[in-house]
C-alpha positions as CSV (number, residue, x, y, z in Angstrom):
1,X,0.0,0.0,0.0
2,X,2.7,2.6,0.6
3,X,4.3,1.7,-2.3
4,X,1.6,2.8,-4.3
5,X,1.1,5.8,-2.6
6,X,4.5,7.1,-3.4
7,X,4.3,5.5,-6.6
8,X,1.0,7.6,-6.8
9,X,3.1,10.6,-5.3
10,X,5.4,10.4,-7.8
11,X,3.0,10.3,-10.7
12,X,2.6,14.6,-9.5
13,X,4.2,17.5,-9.4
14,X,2.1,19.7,-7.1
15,X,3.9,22.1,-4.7
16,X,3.0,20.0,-1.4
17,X,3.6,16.6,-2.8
18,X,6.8,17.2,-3.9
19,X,7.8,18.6,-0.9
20,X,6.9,14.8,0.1
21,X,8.8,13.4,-2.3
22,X,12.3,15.1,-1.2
23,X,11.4,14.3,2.7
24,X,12.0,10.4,1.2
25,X,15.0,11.8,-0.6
26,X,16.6,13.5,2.5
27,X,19.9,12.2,3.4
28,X,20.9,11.8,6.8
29,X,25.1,12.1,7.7
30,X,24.5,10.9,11.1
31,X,22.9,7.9,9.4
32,X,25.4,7.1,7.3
33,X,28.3,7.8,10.0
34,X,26.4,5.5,12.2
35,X,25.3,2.6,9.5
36,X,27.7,3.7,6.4
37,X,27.5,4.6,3.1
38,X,26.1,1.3,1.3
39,X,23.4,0.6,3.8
40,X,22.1,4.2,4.0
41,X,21.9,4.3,0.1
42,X,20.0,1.2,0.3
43,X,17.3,2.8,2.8
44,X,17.0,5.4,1.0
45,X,16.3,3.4,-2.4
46,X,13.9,1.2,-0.4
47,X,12.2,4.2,1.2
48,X,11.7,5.7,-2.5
49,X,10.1,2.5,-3.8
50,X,12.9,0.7,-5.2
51,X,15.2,-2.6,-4.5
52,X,18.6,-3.5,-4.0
53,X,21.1,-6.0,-3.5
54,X,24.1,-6.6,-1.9
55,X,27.9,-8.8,-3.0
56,X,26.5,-11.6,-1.2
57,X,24.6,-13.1,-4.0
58,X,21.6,-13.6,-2.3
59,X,18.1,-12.4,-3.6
60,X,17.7,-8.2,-3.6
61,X,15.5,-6.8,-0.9
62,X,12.4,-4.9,-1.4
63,X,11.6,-4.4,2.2
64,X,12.6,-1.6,3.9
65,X,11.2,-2.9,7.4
66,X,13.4,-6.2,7.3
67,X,16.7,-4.5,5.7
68,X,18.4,-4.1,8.9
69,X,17.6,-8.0,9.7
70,X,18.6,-9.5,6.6
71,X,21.8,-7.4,5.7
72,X,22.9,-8.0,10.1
73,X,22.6,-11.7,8.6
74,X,24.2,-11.8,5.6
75,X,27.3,-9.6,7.1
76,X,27.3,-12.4,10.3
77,X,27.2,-9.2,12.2
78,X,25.4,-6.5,13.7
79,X,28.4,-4.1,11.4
80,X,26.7,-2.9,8.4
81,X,29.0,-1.1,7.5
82,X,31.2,-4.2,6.2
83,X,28.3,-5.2,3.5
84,X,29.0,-3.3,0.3
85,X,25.8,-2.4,-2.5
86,X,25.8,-4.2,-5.9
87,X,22.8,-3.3,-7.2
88,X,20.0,-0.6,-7.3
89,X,16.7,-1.1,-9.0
90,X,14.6,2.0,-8.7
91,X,11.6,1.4,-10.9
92,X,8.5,3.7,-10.2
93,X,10.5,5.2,-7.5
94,X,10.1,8.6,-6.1
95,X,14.2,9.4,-6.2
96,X,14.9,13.1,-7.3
97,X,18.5,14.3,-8.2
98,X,18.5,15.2,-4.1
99,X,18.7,11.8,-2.9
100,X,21.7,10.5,-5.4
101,X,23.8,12.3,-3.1
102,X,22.7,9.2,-1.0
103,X,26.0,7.4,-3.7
104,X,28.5,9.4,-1.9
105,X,31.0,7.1,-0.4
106,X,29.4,3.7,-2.3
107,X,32.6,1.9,-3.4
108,X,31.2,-1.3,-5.3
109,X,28.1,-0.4,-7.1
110,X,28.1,-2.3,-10.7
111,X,24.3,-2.0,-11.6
112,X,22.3,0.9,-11.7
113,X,18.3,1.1,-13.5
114,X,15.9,4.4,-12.9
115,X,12.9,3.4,-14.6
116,X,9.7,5.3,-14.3
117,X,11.4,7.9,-11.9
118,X,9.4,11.2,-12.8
119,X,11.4,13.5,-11.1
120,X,14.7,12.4,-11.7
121,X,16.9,15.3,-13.2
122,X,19.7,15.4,-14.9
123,X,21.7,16.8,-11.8
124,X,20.8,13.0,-10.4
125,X,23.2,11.4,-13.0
126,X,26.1,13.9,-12.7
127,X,25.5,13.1,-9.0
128,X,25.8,9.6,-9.9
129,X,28.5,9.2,-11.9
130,X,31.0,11.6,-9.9
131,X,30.2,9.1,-6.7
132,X,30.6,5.3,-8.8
133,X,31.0,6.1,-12.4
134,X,34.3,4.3,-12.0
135,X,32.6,1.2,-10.6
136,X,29.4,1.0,-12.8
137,X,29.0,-1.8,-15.0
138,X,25.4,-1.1,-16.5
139,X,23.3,1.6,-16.3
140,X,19.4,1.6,-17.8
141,X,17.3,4.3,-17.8
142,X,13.8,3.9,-19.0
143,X,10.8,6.5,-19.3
144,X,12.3,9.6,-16.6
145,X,10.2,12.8,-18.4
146,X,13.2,15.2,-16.5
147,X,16.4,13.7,-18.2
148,X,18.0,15.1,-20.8
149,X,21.0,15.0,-23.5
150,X,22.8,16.7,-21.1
151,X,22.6,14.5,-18.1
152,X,22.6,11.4,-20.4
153,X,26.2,12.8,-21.9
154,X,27.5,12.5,-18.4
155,X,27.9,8.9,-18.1
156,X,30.7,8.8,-20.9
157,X,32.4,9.4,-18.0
158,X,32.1,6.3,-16.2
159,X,35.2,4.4,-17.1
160,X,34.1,0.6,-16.3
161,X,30.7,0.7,-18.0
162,X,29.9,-2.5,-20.3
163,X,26.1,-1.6,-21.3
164,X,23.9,1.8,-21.5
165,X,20.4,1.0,-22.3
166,X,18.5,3.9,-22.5
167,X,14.7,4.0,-23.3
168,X,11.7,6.1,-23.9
169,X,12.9,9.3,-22.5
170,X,10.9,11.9,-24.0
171,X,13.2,15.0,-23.5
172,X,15.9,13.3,-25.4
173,X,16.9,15.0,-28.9
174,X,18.9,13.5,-31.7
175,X,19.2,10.2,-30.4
176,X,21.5,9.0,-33.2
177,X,24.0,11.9,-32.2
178,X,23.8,10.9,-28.3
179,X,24.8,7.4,-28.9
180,X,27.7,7.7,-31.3
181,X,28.7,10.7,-28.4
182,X,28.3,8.0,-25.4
183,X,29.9,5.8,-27.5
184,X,33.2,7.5,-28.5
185,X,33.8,8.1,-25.1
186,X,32.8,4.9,-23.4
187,X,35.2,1.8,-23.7
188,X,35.2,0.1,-26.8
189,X,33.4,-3.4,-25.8
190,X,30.7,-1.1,-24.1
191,X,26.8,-1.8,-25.4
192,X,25.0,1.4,-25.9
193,X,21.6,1.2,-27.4
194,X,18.6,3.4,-27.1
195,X,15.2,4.0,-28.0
196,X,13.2,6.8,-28.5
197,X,9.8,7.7,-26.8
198,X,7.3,5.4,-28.0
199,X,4.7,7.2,-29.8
């Protein structure tokens, strides 16, 4: 049920609801100092409406009630901070550009995909790739109305990236252009495909 009220949330740009919407995006330094960098970023994905999953190989979590339980048992201690992220799947999530600073201090992230995010900016990726675009591996972004060539041109600076899927963003122009760009400046056994708003 609360996820499809902030799914719902989302969904709208009204004054008061977005001020809603960046209260789940907040981050919290005496949070992170206390828990560290990779569980914090996963609350905060999980409070937004997305999942994650850690370099234990186990199943991602969706639940943000039980994360504190399950990562305290995949770590074999009540440490958190010696679990490290893998994985964030925010689809339908309420993240804004605000919360990626939630990637500062994340050290193995490989897999990043914002799909459906409706107030994601482009701010969110440069956010993104200064904190791990050295240690992302694939990135897929799929229908967020805010993001732009601009932001999008940003991630030819992640350095370990092996696919870019990129998918009915509506803001997008010259799509042809953008992908020989991410491209050129990706390394050369990187995927990059993309596909413009479906009409």
């Amino acid at each position: 049920m609360l996820g499809r009220a902030r799914a719902s949330i989302a969904e709208h740009n009204f004054f008061g609801l977005r001020w809603i919407i960046e209260k789940f995006n907040d981050m919290d330094v005496e949070r992170i100092r206390d828990i560290g960098a990779d569980r914090a970023c996963a609350e905060w994905i999980l409070r937004c409406g997305g999942t994650v999953k850690f370099d234990d190989g186990k199943p991602e979590i969706a639940d943000y009630n039980t994360l504190v339980q399950q990562t305290a048992q995949r770590s074999g201690t009540f440490n958190e901070k010696k679990i490290f992220l893998n994985e964030v799947h925010a689809v339908k999530a309420c993240v804004t550009a605000r919360g990626c600073r939630h990637f500062e201090g994340v050290t193995r992230l490989h897999d990043v995909v914002f799909a459906g995010c409706k107030n994601l900016e482009d701010d969110g990726i440069n956010v993104l790739v200064q904190n791990v675009g050295s240690t992302l591996r694939t990135v897929e972004l799929a229908d967020c109305r805010y993001l732009t060539n601009e932001g999008l041109r940003l991630l030819g600076n992640c350095t370990s990236l092996s696919s870019v899927i990129l998918t009915d963003l509506p803001r997008v122009k010259d799509w042809e252009k953008l992908i020989d760009e991410l491209k050129s400046n990706l390394p050369k056994d990187c995927q990059v495909v993309g596909y413009p708003k479906k009409k």
